[in-house]
NUTI-402338 format. One record per residue: residue number from 1; x, y, z of N, C-alpha, C in turn. Coordinates in steps of 0.1 Angstrom, whole numbers, plus 5000, padded with zeros to 4 digits. Layout:
NUTI-402338
resi,n_x,n_y,n_z,ca_x,ca_y,ca_z,c_x,c_y,c_z
NUM,X,Y,Z,X,Y,Z,X,Y,Z $
...
This chain:
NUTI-402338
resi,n_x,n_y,n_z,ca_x,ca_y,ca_z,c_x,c_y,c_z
1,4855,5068,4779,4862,5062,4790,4853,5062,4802 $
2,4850,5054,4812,4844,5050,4822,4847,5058,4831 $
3,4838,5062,4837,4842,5070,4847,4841,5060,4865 $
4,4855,5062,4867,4855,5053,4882,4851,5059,4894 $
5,4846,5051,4899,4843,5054,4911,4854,5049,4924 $
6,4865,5055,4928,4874,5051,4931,4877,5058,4950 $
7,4876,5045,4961,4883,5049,4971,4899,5044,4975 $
8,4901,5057,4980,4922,5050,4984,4918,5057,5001 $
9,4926,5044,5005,4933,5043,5015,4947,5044,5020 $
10,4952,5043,5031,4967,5040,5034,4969,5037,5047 $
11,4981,5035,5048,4987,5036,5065,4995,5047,5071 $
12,5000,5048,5062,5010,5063,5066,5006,5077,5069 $
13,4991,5075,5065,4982,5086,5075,4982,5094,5065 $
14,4970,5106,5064,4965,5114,5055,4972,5124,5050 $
15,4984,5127,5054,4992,5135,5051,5005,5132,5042 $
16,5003,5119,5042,5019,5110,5036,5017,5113,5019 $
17,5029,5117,5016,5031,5119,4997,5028,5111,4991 $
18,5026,5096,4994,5025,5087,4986,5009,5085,4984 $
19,5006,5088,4993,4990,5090,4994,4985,5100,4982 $
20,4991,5113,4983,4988,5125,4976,4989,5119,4963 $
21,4999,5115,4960,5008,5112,4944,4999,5097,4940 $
22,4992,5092,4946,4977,5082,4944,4969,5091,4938 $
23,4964,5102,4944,4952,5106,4947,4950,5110,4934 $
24,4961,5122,4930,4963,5128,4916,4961,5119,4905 $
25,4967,5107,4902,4966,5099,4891,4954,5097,4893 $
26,4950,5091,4905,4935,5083,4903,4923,5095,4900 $
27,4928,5107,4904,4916,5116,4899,4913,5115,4882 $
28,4923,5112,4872,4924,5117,4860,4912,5105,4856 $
29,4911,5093,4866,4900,5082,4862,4886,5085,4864 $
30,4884,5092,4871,4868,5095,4877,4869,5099,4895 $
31,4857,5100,4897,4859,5109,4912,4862,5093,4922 $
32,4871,5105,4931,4881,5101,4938,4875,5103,4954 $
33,4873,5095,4964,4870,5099,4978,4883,5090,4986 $
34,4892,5096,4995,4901,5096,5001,4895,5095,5018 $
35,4899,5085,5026,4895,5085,5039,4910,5075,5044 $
36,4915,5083,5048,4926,5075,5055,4929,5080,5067 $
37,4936,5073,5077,4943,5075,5091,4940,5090,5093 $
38,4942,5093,5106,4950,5108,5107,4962,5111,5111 $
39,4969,5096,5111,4985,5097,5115,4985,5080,5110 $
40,5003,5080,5117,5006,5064,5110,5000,5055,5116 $
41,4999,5043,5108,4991,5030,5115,5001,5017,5110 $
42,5010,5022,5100,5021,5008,5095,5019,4996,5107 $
43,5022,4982,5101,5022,4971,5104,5007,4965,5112 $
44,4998,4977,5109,4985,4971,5122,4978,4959,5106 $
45,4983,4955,5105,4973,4944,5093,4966,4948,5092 $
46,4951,4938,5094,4942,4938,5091,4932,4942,5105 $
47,4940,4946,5110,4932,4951,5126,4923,4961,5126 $
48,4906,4959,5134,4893,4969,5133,4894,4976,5147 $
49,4892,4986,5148,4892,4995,5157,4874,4992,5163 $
50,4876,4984,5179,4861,4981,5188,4857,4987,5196 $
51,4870,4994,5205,4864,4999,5218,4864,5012,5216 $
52,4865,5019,5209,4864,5037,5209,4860,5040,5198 $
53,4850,5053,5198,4844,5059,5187,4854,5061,5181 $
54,4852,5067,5166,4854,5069,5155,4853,5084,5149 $
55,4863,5094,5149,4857,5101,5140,4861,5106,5125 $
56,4854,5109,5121,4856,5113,5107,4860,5127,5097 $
57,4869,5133,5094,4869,5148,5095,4875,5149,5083 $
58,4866,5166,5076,4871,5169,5063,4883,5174,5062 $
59,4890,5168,5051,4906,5170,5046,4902,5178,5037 $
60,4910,5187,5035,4915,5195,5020,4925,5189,5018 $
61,4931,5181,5006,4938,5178,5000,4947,5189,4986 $
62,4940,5196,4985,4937,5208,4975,4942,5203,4963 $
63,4932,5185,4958,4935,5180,4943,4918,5178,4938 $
64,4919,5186,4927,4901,5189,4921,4898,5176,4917 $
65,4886,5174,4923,4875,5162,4925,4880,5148,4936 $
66,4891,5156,4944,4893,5144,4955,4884,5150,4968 $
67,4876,5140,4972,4867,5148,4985,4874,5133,4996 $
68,4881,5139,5005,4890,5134,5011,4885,5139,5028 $
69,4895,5127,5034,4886,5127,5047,4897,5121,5056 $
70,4899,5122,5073,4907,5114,5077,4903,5113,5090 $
71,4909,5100,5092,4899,5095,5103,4903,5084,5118 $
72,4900,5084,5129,4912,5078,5139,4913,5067,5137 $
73,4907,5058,5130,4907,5049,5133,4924,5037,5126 $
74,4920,5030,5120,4928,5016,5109,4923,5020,5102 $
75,4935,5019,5091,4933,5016,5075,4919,5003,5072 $
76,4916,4993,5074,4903,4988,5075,4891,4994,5081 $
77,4888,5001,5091,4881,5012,5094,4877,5021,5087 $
78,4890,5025,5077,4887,5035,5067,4878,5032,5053 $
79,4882,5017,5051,4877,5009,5040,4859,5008,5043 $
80,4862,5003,5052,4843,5000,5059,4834,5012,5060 $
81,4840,5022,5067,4829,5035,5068,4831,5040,5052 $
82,4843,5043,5050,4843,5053,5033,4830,5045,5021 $
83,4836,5033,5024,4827,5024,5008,4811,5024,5018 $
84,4811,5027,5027,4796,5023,5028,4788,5037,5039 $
85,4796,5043,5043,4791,5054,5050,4795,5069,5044 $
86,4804,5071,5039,4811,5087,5035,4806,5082,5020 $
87,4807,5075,5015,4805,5077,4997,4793,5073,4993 $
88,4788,5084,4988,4772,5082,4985,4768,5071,4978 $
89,4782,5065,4969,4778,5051,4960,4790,5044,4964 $
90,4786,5035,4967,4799,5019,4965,4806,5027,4954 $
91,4821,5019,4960,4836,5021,4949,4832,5009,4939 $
92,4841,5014,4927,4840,5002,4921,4850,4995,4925 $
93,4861,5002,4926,4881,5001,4930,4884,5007,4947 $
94,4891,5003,4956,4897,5007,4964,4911,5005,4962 $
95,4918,5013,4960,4930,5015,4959,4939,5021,4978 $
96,4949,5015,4979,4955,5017,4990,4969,5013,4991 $
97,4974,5032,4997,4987,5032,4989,4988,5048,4990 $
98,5003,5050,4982,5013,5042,4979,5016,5042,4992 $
99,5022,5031,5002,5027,5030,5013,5046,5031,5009 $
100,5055,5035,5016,5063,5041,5023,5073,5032,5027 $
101,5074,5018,5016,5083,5007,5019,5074,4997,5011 $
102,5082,4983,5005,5076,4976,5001,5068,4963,5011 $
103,5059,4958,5004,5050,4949,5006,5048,4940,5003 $
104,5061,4928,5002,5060,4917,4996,5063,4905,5002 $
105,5065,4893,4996,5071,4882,5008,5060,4881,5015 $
106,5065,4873,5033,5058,4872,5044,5056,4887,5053 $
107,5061,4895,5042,5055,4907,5053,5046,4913,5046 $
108,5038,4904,5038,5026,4910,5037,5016,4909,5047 $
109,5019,4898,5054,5009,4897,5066,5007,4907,5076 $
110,5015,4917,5078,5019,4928,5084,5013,4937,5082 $
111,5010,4939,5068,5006,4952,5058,5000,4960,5063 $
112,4992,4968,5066,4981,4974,5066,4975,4982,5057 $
113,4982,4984,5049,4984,4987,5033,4974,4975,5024 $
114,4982,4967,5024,4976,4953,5022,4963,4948,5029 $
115,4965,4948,5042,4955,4946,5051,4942,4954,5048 $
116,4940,4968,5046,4931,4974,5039,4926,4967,5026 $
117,4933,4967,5016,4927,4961,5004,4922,4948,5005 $
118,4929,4938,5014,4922,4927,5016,4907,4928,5024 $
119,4903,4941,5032,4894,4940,5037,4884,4945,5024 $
120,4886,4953,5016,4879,4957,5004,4875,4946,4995 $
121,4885,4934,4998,4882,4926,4988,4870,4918,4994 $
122,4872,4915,5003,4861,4907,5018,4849,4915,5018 $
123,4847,4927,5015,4834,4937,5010,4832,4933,4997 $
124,4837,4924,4986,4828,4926,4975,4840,4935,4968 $
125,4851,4944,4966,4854,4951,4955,4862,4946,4954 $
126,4868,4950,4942,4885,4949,4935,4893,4957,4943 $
127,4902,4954,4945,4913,4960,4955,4927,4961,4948 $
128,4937,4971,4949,4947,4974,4944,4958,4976,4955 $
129,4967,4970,4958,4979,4980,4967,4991,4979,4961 $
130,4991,4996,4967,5008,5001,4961,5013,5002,4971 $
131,5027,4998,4967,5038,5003,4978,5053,5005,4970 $
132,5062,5019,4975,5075,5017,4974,5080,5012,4983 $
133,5097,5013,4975,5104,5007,4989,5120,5016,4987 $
134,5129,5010,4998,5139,5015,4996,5150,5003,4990 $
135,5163,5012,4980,5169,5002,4972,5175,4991,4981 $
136,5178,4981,4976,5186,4967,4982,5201,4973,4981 $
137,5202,4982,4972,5216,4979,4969,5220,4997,4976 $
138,5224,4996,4989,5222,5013,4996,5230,5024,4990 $
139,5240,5023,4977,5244,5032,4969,5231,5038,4961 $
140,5222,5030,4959,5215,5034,4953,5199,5041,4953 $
141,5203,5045,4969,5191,5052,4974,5197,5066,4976 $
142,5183,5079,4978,5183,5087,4974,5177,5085,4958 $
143,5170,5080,4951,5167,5077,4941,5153,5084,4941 $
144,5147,5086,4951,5136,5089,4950,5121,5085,4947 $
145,5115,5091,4943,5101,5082,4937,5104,5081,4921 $
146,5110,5081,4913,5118,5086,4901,5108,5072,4893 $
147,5111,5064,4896,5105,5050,4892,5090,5051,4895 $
148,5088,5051,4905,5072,5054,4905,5067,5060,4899 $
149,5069,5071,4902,5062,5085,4890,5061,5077,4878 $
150,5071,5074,4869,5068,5072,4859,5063,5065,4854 $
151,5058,5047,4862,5053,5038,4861,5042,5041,4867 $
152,5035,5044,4875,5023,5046,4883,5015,5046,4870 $
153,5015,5059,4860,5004,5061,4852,4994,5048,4848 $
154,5006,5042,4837,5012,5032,4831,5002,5020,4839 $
155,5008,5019,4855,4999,5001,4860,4982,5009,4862 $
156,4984,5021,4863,4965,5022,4867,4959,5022,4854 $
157,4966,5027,4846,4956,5027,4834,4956,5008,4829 $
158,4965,5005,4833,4966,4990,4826,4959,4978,4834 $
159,4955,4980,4848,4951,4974,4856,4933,4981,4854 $
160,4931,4990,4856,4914,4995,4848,4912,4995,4840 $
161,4921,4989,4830,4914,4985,4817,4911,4972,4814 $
162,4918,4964,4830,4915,4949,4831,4901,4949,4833 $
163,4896,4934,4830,4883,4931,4839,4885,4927,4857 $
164,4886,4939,4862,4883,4939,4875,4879,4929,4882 $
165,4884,4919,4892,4871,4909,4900,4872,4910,4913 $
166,4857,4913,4918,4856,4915,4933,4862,4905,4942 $
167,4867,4907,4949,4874,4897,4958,4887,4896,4955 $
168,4892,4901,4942,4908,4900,4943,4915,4910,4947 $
169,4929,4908,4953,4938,4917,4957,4954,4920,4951 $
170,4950,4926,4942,4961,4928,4932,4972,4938,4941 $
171,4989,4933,4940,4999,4935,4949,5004,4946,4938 $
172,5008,4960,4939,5022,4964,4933,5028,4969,4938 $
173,5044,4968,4935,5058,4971,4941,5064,4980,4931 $
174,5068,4991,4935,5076,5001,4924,5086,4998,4932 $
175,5103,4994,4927,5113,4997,4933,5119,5004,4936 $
176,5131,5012,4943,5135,5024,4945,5150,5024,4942 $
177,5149,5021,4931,5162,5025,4916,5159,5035,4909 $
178,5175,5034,4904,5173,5052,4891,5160,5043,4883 $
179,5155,5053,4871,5148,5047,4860,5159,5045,4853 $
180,5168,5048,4853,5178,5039,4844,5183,5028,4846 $
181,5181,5022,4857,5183,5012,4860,5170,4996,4865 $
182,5158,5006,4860,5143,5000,4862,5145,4992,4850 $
183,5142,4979,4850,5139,4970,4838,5126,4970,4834 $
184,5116,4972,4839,5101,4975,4836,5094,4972,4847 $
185,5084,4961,4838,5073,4957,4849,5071,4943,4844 $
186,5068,4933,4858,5072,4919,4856,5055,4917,4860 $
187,5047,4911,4853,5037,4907,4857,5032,4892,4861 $
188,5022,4891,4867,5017,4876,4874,5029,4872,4888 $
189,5034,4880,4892,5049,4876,4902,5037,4869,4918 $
190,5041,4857,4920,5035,4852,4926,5044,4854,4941 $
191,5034,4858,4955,5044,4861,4963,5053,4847,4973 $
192,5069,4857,4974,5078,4849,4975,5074,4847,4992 $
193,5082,4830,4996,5079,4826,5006,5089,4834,5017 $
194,5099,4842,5012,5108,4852,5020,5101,4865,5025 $
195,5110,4870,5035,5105,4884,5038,5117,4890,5035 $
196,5114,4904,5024,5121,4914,5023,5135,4919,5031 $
197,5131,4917,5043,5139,4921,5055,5140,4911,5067 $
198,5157,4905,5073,5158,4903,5079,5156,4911,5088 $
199,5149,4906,5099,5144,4916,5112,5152,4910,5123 $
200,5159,4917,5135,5164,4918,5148,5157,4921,5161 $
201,5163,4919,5170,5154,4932,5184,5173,4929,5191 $
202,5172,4944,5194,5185,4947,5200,5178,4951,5211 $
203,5188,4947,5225,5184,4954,5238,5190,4966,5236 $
204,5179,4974,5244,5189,4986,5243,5186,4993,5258 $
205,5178,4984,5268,5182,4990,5279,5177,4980,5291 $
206,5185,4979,5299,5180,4968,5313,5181,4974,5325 $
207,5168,4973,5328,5165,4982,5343,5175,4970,5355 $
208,5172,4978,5369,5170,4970,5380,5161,4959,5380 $
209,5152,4965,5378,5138,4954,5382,5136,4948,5373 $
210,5148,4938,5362,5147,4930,5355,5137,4933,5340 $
211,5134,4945,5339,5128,4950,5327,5137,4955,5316 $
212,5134,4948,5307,5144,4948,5296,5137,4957,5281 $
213,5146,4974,5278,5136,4973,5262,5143,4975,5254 $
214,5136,4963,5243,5147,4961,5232,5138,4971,5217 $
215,5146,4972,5209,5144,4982,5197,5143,4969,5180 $
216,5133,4972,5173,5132,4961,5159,5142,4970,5149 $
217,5150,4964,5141,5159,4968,5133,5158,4958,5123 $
218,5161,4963,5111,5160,4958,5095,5172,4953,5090 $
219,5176,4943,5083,5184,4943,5070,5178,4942,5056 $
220,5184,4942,5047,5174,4946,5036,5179,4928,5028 $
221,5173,4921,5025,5176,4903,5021,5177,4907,5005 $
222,5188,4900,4998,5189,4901,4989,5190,4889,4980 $
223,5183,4879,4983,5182,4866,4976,5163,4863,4976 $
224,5158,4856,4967,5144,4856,4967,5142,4847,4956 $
225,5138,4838,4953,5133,4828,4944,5126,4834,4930 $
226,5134,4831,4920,5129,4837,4906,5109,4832,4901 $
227,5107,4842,4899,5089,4844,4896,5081,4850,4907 $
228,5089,4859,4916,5087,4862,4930,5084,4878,4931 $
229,5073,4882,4936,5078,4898,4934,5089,4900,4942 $
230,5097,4897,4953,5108,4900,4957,5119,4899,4949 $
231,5118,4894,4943,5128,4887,4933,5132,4897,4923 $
232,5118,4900,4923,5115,4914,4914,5119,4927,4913 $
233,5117,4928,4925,5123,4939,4932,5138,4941,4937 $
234,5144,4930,4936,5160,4929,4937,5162,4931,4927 $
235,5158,4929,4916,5160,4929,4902,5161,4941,4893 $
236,5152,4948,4902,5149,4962,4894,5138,4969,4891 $
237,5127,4955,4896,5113,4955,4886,5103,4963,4890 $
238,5092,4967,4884,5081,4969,4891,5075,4956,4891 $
239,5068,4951,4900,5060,4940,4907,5048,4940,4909 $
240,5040,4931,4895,5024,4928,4899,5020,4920,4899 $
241,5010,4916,4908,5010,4899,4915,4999,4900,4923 $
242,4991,4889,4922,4973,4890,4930,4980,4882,4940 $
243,4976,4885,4956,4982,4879,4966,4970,4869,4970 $
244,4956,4873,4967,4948,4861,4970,4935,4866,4961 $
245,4929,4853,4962,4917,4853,4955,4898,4852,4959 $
246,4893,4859,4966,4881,4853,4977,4868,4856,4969 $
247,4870,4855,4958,4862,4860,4950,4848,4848,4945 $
């Protein structure tokens, strides 16, 4: 078996579970170097950190052969120094993830989850992003990572045993259903022209001096065009799908 040379990223900062529960799987592939946030960075896309240093500092993760690192900057920050300054050799894979909600639709554009792997792909590597999310159907949360765990193995081994191509950005979506209610995994799901979530801004306060601050609030959209990873994900699915190709 090949031994990978593998960096992950995220947004939810170097302490987030979804990051950890990456790290583990990807160790069982070959050595693993971890450089992500040192807190949250959700929704910053593809945004590079210009006007202030940078630093970089050793994490204990305490998972054997992850040499892990976390750092002020963006999830793309993380991508650029790790693959080319902290890792003695180029990645073959950047993986980034699992992020803390799904990733699909028009709010990929948002990503920084996404946004990271796209900048990996823009470097020359194969890129991977994961994300969960929470159920559509709100009886059925509290579900956990139940579906992921047991699928995660399953798409990394099945996705590195693909022929990899630099410049692509392969999307996956674990849903947040029982496994007994997971139908599997739907592959090629091209992304849907919807976003996941109806979004709002509620006022929630008005000064004197005509200053107004309002708060972003979610609904969860339950309609999405069939062959869609959203679609997919209402459905039950896990969701894999190349969001672009710059290869």
């Amino acid at each position: 078996m090949k031994k990978w040379k593998i960096l992950i990223t995220n947004d939810d900062g170097i302490t987030s579970d979804g990051l950890l529960r990456l790290a583990v799987e990807a160790a069982k592939w070959g050595e693993v170097w971890v450089v992500a946030p040192d807190s949250q960075r959700s929704a910053a896309s593809h945004s590079l950190t210009i006007n202030v240093p940078l630093d970089v500092v050793p994490y204990d993760m305490g998972v054997s052969g992850v040499h892990a690192f976390s750092c002020t900057g963006l999830p793309s920050d993380c991508v650029r120094l790790g693959s080319r300054y902290i890792m003695p050799e180029e990645p073959d894979v950047v993986f980034s993830g699992i992020n803390n909600g799904f990733n699909v639709g028009t709010d990929i554009q948002y990503s920084a989850t996404v946004g990271a792997a796209l900048d990996a792909a823009m470097a020359g590597y194969p890129a991977i992003a994961f994300s969960e999310g929470y159920a559509f159907d709100p009886e059925e949360r509290g579900a956990g990572h139940d579906v992921t765990d047991k699928y995660l193995p399953q798409v990394v081994e099945e996705l590195l045993n693909e022929d990899l191509v630099p410049g692509v950005v392969i999307n996956v979506n674990f849903p947040d259903c029982t496994t007994e209610k997971c139908g599997g995994i739907l592959r090629n799901r091209r992304v849907s022209m919807g976003n996941p979530y109806i979004d709002t801004y509620r006022l929630r306060e008005e000064k004197e001096d005509g200053t107004r601050r309002y708060t972003i609030h979610w609904v969860d959209r339950n309609y999405a065009d069939e062959g869609t990873d959203l679609r997919a994900l209402i459905d039950g699915y896990v969701s894999i799908g190349i969001v672009n190709n710059i290869s």
